[in-house]
N, C-alpha and C positions, 0 to 999 in steps of 0.2 A: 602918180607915176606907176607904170609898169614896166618888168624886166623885157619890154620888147622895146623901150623905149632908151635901155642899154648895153645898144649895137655889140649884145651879144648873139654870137651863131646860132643855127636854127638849132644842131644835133644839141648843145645846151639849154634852148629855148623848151626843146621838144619833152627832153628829160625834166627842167621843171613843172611843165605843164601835166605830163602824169604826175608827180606827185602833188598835182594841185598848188603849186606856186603861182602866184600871179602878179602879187604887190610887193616887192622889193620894202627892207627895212632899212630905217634911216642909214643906220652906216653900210649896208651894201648901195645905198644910194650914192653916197659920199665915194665910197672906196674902191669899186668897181668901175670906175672910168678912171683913175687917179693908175689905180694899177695895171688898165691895159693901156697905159700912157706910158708906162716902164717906169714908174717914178717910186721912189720910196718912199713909203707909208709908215706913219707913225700913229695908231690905233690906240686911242685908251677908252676901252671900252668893257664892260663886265659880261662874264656869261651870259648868253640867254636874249641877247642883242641881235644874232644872226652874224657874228664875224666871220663863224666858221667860213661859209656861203661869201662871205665879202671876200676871202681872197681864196677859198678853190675854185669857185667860177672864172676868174681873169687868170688864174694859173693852169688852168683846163684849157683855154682857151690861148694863149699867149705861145702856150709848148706845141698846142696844133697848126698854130699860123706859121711858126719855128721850128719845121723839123730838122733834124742834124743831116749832114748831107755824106757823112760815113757810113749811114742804117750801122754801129756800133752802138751794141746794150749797154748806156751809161743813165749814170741818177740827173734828172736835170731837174728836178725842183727838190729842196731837204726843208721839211716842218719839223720845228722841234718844239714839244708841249709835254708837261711835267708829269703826267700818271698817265698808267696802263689806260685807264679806263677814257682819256679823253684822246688818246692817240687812236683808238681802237673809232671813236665815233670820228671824228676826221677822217679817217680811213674807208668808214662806210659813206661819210660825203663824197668825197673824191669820186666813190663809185659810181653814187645814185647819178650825180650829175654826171659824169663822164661815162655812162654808160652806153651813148651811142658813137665816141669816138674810141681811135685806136691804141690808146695808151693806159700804159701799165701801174697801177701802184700796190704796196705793199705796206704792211706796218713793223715795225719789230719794237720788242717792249722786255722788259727782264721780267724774272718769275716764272720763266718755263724754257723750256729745252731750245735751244736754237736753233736746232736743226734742222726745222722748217721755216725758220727764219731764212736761213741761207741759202737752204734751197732755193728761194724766192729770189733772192737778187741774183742767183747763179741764172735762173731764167732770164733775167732782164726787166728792170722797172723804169719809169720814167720820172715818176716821183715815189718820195721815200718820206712815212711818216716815222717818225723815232722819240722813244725817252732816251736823257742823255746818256745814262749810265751803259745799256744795251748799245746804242749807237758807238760809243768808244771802244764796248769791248772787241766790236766785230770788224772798227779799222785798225786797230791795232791787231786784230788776229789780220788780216788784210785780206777780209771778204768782201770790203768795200770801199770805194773811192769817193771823196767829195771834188775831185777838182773839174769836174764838167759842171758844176751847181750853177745853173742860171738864176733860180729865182730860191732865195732863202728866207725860211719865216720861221719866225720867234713868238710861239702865242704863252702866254700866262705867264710874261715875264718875271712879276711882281709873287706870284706864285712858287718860282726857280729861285728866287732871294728865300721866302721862306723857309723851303724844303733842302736847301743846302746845296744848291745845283749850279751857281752862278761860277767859280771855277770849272768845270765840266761845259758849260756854255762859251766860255772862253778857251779853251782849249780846243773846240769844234771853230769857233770863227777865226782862230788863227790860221788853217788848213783851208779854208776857205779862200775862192779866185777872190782875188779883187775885184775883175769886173763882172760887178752882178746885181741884180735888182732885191732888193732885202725889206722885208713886212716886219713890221715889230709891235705887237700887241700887250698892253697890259691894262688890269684894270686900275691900278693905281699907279701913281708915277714919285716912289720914295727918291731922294737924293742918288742912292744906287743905282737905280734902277733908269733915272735920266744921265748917267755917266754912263752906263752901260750902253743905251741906245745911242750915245753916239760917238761912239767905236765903229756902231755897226752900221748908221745908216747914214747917208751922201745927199744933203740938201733934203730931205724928207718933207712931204708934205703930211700936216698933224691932222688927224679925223678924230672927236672927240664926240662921244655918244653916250648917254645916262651914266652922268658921273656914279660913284661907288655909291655915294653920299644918299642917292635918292632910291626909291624904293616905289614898284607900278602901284598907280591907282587903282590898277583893278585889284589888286590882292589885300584882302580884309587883316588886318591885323591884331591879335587878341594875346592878352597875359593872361593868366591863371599866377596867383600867389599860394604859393604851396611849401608843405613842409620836407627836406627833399625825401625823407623816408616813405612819402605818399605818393611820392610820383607816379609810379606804377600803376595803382590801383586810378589815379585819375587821368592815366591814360588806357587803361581798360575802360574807365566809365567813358569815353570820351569814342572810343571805337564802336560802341552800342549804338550811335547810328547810325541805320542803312548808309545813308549818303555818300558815310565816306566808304565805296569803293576799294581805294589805294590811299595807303596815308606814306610819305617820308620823311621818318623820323630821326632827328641828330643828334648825339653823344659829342662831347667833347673828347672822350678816350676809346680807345681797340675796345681794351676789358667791359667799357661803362655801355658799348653798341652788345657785346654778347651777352648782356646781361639780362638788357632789356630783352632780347630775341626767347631768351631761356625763358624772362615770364609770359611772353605773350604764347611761345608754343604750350606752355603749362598752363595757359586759359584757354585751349584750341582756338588760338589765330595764329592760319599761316605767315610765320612771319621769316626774314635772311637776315645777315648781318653783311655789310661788304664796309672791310678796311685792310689796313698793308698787311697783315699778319693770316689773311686770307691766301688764296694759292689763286694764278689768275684765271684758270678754268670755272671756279668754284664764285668767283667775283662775279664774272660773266654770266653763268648759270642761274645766278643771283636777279642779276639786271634783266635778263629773260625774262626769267618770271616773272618779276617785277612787272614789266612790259604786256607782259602777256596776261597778267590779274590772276595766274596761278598765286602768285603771293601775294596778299592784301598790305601788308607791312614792310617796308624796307628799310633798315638801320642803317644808319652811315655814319662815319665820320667827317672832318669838313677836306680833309684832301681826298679821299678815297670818290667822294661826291661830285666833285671839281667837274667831272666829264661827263656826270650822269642828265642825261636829255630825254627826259620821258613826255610825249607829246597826252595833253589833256589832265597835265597829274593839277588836282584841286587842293590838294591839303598836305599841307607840309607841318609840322610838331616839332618844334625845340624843346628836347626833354629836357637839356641843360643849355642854358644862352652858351654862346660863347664869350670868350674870355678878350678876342679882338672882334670891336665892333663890325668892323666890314663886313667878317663873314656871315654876321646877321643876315646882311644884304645879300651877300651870295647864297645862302641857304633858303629864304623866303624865295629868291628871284627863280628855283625852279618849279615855282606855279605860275599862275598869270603872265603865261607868255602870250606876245602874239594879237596883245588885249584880250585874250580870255580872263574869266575872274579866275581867284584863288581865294584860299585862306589858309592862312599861318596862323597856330597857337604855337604861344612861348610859356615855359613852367621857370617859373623865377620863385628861388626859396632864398632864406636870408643872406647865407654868403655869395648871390649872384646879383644881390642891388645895386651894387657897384659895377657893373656890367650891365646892367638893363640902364642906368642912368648915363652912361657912355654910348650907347645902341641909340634912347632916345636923342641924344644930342649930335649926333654924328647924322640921324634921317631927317631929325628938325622937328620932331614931333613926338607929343605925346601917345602910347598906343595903348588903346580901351582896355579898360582891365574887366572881367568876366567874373561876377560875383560865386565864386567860389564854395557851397556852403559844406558838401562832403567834404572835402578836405579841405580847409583854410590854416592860411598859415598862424601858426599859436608858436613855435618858437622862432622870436625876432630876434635872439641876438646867442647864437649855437657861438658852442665854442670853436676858437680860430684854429685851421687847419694844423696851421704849425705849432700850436700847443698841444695838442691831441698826439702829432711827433713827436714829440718831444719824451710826452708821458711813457707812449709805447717804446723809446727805443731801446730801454735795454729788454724788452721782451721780443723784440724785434729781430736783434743780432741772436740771441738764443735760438727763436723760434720761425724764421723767417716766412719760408712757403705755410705753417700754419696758418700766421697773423696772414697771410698774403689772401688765403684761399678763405676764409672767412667774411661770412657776408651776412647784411643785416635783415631778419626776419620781420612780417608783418599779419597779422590777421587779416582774414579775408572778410570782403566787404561786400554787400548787393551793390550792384553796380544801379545809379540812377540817370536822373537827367543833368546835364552839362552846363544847364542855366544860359543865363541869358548875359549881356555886356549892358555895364551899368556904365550911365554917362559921366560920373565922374571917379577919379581916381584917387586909394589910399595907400598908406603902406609903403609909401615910397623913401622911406630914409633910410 
């Protein structure tokens, strides 16, 4: 199948075809006639699938066949999606595809002045992409209006449960016409999160595309068993080859992505860090580069990451698993998009076995472990986090920003080769 085959317009046909689209992905397959049918969509679907595309296309198209007949400058489609940085790439879809028709959008996001925010809707938009918090503050300033909203979408639902936003989403749908056509996108579907969606959506037809659970064939998967004080150094050994280009690497914490960025510029590799405690100029400027292979390294956290679409990126590195399985899934799935290959390595040291044995159970498989011989892990049973509290706290309340700003030193090491993935696996208890 190709996107000529759905009876979308040419001015959208024409805009895909410059950026070399041709073959429509499973759920714009599914979801792009479902939506210019007027129907409400119920999407569970993970980054990196093409949702975006599944409902800016039929919403580009739906508001051109539908023009208002007052020519009055109102918002007639509202997306609402959980970080700066995934509003911002929606924003430049909207564009790419809509660039041969005559309609307006904009994005606004918190973390920077508004002022050109508002400028923008004082212009006139047609659709309007927003996080929730910005969004709220500027109808209650009453820069903006949602009651002309034709078409409303909800992407990373299950993402807004997380980050604390599901009040703030309710409080936007209440304001909201009744009659209206409504997208609801998540990659997981928790108990909340299906009470939620139907509040909001009116007989919904469900599009269901690579569950959470699964993870592409094309992207290689590989552990490394490491002690966590070597992480560093076995990912400097690990950057020594050519190949890798661009690598995106994941922290569990803000402090644990700056840290890492501090050694790698301290081994001259351009590397950035991008997480909330960044400024959003500085995010973006990050992603740029990123983008543009001025920066070979990019650190993330897993929300801060949430939006990041880097076309052709091959190698993605968990410096630390994460703590919820899923977002193993979300964090590997910004490689091997599209069927391109990838690879993922993960650094798994002893208190993260319980997390790498939840990751493999949640994908269904075993993932090759990488005989490790510079650094292999030798302490298997580190003392437990919350005993180590314990010990430090009355030097803690004494001493606080000392103990805070204190970090653990290591000799420096020649960097070798990376070895090779042995067929079977140890070290797993």
């Amino acid at each position: 199948m190709q996107f000529t085959s759905l009876n979308i317009i040419d001015p959208i046909l024409k805009s895909l075809k410059e950026e070399g689209y041709v073959t429509p992905t499973p759920i714009q397959q599914q979801a792009i006639p479902i939506v210019l049918n007027g129907t409400d969509l119920l999407g569970c679907a993970q980054t990196g699938t093409g949702k975006t595309a599944a409902f800016a296309i039929p919403i580009l198209q739906l508001l051109t066949a539908h023009k208002p007949t007052d020519h009055k400058k109102k918002i007639r489609s509202l997306i609402v999606t959980p970080t700066r940085e995934l509003a911002i790439q929606i924003g430049e879809s909207f564009k790419t595809y809509g660039k041969h028709l005559k309609l307006h959008s904009t994005v606004i996001f918190g973390g920077v002045n508004q002022s050109s925010q508002v400028a923008a809707l004082n212009r006139g938009v047609d659709i309007l992409v927003a996080t929730p918090g910005r969004l709220l503050d500027l109808m209650n300033q009453r820069h903006l209006s949602l009651k002309d909203i034709e078409i409303f979408v909800l992407d990373e639902a299950d993402r807004m449960l997380d980050m604390g936003f599901i009040h703030d989403v309710k409080k936007l749908i209440a304001v909201l016409p009744h009659k209206r056509q409504s997208l609801f996108f998540s990659a997981t579907m928790p108990p909340e999160i299906v009470k939620l969606s139907h509040t909001i959506l009116h007989k919904p037809v469900k599009v269901e595309v690579t569950p959470v659970s699964s993870t592409a064939d094309t992207i290689q998967q590989y552990i490394y068993f490491v002690d966590k004080g070597n992480k560093t150094k076995l990912l400097l050994d690990i950057l020594k080859d050519p190949k890798i280009k661009t690598a995106l690497v994941f922290t569990r914490t803000k402090h644990g992505a700056d840290k890492v960025v501090k050694s790698l510029i301290a081994s001259h590799i351009k590397a950035e860090a991008i997480h909330g405690n960044k400024a959003q100029n500085a995010r973006q400027r990050a992603l740029t580069n990123f983008k543009a292979q001025t920066t070979r390294v990019l650190v993330a956290t897993d929300i801060a990451a949430r939006g990041i679409d880097v076309d052709d990126l091959q190698f993605v590195v968990n410096f630390e698993l994460p703590n919820i399985p899923e977002s193993y899934v979300h964090r590997i799935g910004r490689t091997g998009r599209a069927g391109a290959a990838g690879t993922a390595f993960s650094f798994c040291d002893a208190e993260e076995k319980a997390y790498l044995k939840d990751i493999e159970k949640l994908i269904g498989k075993k993932i090759p472990v990488i005989e490790n011989k510079l650094y292999p892990l030798i302490d298997h049973n580190p003392v437990k986090v919350e005993k180590q509290q314990h010990q430090r706290r009355p030097h803690a309340a004494a001493k606080k920003s000392s103990t805070a700003s204190k970090e653990s030193t290591s000799s420096k090491a020649k960097p070798k080769s990376w070895g090779k993935p042995r067929t079977q696996s140890r070290d797993r208890g």
